[in-house]
CHARMM-style PDB file with segment names, atoms N, HN, CA, C and O in Angstrom:
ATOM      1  N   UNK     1     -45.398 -21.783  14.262  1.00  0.00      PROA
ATOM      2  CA  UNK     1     -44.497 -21.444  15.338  1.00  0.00      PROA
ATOM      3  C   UNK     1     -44.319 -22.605  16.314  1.00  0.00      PROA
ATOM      4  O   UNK     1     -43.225 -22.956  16.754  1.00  0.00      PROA
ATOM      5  N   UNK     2     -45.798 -23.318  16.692  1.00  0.00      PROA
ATOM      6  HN  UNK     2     -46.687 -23.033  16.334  1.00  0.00      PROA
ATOM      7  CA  UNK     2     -45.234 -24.373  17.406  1.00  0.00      PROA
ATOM      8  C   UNK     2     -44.297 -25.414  17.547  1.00  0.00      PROA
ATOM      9  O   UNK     2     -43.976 -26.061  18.544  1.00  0.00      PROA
ATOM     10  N   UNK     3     -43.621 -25.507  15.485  1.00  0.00      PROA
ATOM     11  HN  UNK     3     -43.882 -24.982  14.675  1.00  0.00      PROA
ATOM     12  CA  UNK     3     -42.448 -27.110  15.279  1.00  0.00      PROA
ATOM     13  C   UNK     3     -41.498 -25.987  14.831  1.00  0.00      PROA
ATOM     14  O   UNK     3     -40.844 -26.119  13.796  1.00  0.00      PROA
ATOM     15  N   UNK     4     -41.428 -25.076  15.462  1.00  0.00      PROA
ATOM     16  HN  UNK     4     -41.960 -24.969  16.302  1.00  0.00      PROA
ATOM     17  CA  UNK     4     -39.828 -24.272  15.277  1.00  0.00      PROA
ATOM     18  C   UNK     4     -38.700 -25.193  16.069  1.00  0.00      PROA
ATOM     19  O   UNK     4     -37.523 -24.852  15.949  1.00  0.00      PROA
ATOM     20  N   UNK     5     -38.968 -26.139  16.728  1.00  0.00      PROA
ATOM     21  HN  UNK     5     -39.924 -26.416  16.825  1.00  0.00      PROA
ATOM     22  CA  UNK     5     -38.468 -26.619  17.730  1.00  0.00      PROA
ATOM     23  C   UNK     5     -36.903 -27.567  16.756  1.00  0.00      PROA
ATOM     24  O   UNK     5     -35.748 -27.307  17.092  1.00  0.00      PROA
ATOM     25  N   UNK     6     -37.155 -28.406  15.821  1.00  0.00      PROA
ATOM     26  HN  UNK     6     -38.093 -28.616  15.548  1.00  0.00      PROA
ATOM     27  CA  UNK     6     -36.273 -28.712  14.944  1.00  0.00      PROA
ATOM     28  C   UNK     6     -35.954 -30.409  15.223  1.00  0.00      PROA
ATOM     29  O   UNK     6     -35.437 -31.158  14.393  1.00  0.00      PROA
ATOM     30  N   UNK     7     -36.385 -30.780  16.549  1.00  0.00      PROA
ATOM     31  HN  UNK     7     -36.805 -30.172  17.222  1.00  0.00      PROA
ATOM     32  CA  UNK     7     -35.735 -31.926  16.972  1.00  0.00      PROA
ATOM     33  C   UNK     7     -36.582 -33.093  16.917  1.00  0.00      PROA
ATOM     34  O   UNK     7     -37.718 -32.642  17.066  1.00  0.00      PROA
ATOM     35  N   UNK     8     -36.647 -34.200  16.801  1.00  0.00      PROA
ATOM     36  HN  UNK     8     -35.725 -34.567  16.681  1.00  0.00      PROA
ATOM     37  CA  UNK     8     -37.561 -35.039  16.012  1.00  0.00      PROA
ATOM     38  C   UNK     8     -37.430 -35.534  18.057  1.00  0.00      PROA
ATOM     39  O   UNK     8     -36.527 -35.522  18.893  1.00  0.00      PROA
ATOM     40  N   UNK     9     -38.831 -35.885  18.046  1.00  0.00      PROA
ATOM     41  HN  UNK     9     -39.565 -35.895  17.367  1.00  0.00      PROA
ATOM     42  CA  UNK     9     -39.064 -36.611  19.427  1.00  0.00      PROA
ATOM     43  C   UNK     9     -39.637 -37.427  19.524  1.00  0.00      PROA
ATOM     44  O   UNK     9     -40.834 -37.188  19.681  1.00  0.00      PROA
ATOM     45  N   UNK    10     -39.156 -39.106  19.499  1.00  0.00      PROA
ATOM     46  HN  UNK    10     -38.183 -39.300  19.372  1.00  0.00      PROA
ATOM     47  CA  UNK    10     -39.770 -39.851  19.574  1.00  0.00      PROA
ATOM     48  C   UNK    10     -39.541 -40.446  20.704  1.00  0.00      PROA
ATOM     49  O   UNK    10     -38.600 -40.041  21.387  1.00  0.00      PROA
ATOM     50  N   UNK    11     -40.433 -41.652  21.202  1.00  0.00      PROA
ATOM     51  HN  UNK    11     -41.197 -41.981  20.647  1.00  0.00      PROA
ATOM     52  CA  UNK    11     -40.435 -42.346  22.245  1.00  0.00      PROA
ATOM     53  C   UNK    11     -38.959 -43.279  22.538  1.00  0.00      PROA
ATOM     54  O   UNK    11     -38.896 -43.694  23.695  1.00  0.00      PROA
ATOM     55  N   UNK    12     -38.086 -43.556  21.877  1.00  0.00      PROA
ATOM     56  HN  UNK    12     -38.137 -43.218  20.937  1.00  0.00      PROA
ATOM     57  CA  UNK    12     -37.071 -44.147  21.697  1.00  0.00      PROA
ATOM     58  C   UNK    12     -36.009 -42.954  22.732  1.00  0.00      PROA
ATOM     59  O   UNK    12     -34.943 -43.346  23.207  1.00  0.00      PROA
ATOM     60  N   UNK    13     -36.466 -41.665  22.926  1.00  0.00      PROA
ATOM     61  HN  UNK    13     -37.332 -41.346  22.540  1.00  0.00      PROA
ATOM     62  CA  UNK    13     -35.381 -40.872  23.341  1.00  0.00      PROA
ATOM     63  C   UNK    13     -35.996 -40.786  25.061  1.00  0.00      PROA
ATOM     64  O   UNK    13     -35.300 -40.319  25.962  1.00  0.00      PROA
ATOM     65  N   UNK    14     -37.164 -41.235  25.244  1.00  0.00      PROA
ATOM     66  HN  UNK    14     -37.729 -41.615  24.511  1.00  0.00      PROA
ATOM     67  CA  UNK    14     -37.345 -41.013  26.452  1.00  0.00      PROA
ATOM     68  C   UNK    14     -36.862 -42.490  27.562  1.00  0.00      PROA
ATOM     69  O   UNK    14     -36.660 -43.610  27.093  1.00  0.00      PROA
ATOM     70  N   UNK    15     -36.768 -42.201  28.854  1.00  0.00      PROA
ATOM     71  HN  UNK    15     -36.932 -41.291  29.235  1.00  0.00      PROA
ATOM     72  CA  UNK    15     -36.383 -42.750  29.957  1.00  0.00      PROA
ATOM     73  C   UNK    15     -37.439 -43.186  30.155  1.00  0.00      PROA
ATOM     74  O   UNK    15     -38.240 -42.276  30.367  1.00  0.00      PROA
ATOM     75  N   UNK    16     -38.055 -44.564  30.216  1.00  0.00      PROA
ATOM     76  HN  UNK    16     -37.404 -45.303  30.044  1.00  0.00      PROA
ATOM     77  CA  UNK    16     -39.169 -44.769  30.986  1.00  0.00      PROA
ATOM     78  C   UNK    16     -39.051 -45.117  32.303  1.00  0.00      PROA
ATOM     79  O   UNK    16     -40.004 -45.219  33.075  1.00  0.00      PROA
ATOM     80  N   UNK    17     -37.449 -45.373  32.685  1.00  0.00      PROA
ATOM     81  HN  UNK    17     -36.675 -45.290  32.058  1.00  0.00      PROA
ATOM     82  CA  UNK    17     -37.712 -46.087  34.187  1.00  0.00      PROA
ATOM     83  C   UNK    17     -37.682 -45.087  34.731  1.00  0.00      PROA
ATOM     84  O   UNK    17     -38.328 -45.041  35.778  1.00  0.00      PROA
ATOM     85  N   UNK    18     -36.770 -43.557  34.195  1.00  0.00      PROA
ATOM     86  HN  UNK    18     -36.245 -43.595  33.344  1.00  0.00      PROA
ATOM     87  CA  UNK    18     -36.984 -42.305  35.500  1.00  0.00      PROA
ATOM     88  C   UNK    18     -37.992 -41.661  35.172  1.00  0.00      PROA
ATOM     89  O   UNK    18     -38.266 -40.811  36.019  1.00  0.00      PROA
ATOM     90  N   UNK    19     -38.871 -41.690  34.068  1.00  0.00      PROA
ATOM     91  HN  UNK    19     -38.648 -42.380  33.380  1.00  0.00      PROA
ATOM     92  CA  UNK    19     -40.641 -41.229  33.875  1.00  0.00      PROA
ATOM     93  C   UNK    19     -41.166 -41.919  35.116  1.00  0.00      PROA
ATOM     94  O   UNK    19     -41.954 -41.346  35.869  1.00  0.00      PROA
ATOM     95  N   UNK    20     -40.746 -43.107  35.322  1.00  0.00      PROA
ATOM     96  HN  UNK    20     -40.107 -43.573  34.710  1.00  0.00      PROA
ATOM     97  CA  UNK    20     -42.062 -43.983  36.191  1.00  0.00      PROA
ATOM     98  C   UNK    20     -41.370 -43.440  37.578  1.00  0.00      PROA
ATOM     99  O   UNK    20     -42.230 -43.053  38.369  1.00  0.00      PROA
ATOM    100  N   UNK    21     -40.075 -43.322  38.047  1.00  0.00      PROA
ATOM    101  HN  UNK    21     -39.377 -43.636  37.404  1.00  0.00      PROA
ATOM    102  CA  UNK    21     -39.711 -43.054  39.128  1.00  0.00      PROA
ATOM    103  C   UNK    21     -40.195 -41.966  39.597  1.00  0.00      PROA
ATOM    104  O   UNK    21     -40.424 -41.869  40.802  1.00  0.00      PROA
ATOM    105  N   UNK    22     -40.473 -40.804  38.609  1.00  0.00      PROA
ATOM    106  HN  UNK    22     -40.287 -40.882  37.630  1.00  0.00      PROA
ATOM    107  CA  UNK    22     -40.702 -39.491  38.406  1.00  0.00      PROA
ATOM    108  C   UNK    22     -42.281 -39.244  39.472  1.00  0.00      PROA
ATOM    109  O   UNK    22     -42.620 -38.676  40.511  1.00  0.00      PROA
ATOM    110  N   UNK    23     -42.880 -40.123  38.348  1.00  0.00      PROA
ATOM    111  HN  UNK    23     -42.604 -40.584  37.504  1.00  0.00      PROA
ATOM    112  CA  UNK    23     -43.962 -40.321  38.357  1.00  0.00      PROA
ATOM    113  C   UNK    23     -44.619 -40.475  40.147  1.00  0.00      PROA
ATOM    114  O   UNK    23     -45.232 -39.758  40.939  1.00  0.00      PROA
ATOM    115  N   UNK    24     -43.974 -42.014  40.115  1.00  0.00      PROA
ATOM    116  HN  UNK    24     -43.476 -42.597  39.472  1.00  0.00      PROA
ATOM    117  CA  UNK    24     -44.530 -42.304  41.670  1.00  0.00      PROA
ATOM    118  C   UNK    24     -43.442 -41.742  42.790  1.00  0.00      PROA
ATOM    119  O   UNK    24     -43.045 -42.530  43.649  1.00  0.00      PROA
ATOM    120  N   UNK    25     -43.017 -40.529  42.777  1.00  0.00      PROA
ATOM    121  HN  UNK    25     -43.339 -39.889  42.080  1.00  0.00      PROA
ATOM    122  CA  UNK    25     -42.556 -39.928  43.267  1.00  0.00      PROA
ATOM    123  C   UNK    25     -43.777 -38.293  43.456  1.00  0.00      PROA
ATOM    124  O   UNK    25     -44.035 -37.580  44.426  1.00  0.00      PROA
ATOM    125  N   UNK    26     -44.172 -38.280  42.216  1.00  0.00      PROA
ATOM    126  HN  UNK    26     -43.962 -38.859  41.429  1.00  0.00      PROA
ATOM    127  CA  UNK    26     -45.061 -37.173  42.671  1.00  0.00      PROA
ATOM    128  C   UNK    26     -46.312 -37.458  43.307  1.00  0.00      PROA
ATOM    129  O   UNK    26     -46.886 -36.801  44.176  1.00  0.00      PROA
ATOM    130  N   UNK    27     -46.714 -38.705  42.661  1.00  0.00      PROA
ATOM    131  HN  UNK    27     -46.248 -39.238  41.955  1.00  0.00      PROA
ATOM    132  CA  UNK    27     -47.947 -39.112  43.280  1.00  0.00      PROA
ATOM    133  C   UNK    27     -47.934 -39.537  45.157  1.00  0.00      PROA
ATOM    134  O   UNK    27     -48.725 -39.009  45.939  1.00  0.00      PROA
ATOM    135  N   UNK    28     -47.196 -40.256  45.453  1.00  0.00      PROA
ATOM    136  HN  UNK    28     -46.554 -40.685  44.817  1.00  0.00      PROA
ATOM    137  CA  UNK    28     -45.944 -40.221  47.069  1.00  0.00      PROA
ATOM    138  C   UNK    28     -46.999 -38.715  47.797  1.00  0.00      PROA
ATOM    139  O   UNK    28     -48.012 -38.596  48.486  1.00  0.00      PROA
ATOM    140  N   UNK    29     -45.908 -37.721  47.064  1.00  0.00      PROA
ATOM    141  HN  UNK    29     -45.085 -37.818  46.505  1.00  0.00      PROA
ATOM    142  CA  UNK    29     -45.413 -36.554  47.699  1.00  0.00      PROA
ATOM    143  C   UNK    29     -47.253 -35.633  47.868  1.00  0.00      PROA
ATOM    144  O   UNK    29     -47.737 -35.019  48.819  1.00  0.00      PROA
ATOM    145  N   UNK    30     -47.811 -35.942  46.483  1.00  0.00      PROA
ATOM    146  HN  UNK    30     -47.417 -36.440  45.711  1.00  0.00      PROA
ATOM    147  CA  UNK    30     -49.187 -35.263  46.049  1.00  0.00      PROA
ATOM    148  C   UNK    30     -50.140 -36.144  47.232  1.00  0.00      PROA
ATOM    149  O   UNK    30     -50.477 -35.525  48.240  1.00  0.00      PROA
ATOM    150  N   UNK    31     -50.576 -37.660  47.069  1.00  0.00      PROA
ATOM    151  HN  UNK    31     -50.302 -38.163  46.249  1.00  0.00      PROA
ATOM    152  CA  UNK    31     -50.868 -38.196  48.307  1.00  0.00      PROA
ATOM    153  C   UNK    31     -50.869 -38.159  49.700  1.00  0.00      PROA
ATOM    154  O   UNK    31     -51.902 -38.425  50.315  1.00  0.00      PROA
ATOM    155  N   UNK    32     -49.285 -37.703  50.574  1.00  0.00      PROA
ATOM    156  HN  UNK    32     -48.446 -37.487  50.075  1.00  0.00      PROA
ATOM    157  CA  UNK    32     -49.482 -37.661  51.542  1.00  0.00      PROA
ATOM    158  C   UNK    32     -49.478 -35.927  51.906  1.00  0.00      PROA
ATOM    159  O   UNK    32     -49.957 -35.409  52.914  1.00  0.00      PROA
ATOM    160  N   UNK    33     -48.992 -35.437  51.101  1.00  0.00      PROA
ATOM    161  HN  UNK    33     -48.603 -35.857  50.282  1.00  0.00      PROA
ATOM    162  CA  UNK    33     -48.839 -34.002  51.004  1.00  0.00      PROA
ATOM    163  C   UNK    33     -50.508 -33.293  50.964  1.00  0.00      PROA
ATOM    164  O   UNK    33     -50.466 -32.074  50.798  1.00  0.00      PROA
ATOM    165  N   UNK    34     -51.727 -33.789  51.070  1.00  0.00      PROA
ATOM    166  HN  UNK    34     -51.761 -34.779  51.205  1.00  0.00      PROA
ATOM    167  CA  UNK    34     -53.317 -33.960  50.933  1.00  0.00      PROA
ATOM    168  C   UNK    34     -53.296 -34.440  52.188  1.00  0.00      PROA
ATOM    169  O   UNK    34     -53.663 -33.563  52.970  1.00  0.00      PROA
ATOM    170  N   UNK    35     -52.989 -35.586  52.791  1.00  0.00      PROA
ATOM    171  HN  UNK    35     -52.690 -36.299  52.155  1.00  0.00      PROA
ATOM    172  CA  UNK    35     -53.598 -36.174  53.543  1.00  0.00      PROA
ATOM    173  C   UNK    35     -52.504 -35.273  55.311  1.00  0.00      PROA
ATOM    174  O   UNK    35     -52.657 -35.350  56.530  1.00  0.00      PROA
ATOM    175  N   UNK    36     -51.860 -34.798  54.705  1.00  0.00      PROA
ATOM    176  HN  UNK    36     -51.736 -34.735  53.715  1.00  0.00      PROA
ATOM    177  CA  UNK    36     -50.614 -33.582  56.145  1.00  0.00      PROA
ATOM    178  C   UNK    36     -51.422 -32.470  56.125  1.00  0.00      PROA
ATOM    179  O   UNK    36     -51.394 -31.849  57.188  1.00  0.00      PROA
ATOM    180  N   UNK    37     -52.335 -31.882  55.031  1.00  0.00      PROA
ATOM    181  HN  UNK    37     -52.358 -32.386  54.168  1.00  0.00      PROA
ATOM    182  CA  UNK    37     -52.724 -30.795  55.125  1.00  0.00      PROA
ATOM    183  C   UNK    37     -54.282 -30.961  55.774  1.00  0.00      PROA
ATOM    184  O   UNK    37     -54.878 -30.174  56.509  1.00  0.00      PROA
ATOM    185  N   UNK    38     -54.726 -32.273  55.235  1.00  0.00      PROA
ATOM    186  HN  UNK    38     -54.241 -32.912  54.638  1.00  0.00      PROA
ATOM    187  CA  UNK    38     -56.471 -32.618  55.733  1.00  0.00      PROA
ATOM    188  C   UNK    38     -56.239 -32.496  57.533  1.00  0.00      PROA
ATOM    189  O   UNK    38     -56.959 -31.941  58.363  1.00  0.00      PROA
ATOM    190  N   UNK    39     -55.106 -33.156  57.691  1.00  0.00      PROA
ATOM    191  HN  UNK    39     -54.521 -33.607  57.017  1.00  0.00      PROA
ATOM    192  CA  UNK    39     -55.121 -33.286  59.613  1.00  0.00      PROA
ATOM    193  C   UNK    39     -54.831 -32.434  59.517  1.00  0.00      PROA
ATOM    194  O   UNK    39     -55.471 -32.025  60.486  1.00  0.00      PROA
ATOM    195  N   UNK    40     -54.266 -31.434  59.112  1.00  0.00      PROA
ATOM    196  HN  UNK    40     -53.746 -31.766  58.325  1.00  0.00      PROA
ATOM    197  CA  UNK    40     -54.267 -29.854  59.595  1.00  0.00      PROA
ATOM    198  C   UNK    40     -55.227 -29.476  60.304  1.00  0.00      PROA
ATOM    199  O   UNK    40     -55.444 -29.159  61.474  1.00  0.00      PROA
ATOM    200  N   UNK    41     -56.034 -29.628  58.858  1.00  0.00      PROA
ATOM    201  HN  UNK    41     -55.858 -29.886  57.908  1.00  0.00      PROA
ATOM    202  CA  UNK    41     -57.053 -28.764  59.002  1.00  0.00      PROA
ATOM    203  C   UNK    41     -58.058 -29.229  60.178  1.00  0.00      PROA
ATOM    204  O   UNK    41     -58.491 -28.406  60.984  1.00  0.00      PROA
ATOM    205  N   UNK    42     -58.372 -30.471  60.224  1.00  0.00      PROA
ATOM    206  HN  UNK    42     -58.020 -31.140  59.569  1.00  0.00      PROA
ATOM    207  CA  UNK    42     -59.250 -30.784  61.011  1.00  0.00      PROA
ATOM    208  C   UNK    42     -58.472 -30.614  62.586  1.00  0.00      PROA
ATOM    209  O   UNK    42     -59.282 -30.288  63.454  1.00  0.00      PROA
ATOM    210  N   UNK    43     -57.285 -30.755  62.996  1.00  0.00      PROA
ATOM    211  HN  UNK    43     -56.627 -31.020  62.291  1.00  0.00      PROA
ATOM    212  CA  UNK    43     -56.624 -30.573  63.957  1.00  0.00      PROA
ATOM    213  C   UNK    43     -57.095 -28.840  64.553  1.00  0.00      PROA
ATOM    214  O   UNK    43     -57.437 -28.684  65.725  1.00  0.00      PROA
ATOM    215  N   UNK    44     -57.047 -27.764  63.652  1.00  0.00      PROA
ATOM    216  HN  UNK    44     -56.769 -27.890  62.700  1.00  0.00      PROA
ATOM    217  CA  UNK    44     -57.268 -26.400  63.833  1.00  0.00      PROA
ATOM    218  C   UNK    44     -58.964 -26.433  63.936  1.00  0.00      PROA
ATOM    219  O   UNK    44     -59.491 -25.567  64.634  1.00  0.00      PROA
ATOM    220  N   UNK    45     -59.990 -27.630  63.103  1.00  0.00      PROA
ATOM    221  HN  UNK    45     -59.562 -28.334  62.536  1.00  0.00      PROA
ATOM    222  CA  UNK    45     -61.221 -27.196  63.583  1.00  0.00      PROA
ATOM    223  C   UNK    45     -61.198 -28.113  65.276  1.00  0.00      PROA
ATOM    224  O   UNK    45     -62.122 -28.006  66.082  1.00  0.00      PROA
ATOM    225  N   UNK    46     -60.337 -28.702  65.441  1.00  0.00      PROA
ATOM    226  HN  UNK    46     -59.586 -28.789  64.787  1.00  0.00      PROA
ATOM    227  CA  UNK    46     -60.946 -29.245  66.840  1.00  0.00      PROA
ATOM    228  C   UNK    46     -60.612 -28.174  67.627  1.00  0.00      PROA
ATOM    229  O   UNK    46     -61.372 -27.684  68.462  1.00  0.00      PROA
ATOM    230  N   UNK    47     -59.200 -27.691  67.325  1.00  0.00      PROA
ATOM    231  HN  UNK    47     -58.583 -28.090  66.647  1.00  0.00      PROA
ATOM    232  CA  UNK    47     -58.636 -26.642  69.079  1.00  0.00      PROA
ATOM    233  C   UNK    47     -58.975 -25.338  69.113  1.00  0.00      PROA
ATOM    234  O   UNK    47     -58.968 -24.502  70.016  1.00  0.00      PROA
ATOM    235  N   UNK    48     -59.346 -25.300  67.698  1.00  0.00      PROA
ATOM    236  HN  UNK    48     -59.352 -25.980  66.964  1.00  0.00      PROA
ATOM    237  CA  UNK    48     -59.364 -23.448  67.364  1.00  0.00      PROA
ATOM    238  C   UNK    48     -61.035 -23.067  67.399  1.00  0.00      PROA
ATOM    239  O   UNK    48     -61.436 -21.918  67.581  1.00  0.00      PROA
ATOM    240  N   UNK    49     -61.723 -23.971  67.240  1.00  0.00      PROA
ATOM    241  HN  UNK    49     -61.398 -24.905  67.092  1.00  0.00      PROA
ATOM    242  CA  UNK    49     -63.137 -23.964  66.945  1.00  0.00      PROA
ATOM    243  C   UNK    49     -64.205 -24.357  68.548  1.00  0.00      PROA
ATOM    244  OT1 UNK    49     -65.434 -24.392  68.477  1.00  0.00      PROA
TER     245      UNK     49
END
């Protein structure tokens, strides 16, 4: 069931420059998107605590 798929996929069909754009675009977003939530948090243990 898994090669019901029919379409031969090789590396020749993929984009590597919008893989890599892709890429350091999530890592960006995953990076500071960690580091918005860490000052959160520590922001709520200074005022709330």
């Amino acid at each position: 069931m898994a090669d019901a798929d029919h379409m031969p996929m090789h590396s020749s069909y993929m984009d590597y420059a919008e893989h890599e754009r892709t890429y350091r675009g999530f890592t960006f977003a995953a990076k500071w998107g960690t580091a918005v939530i860490a000052g959160i948090i520590i922001l709520l243990a200074i005022f709330l605590v």
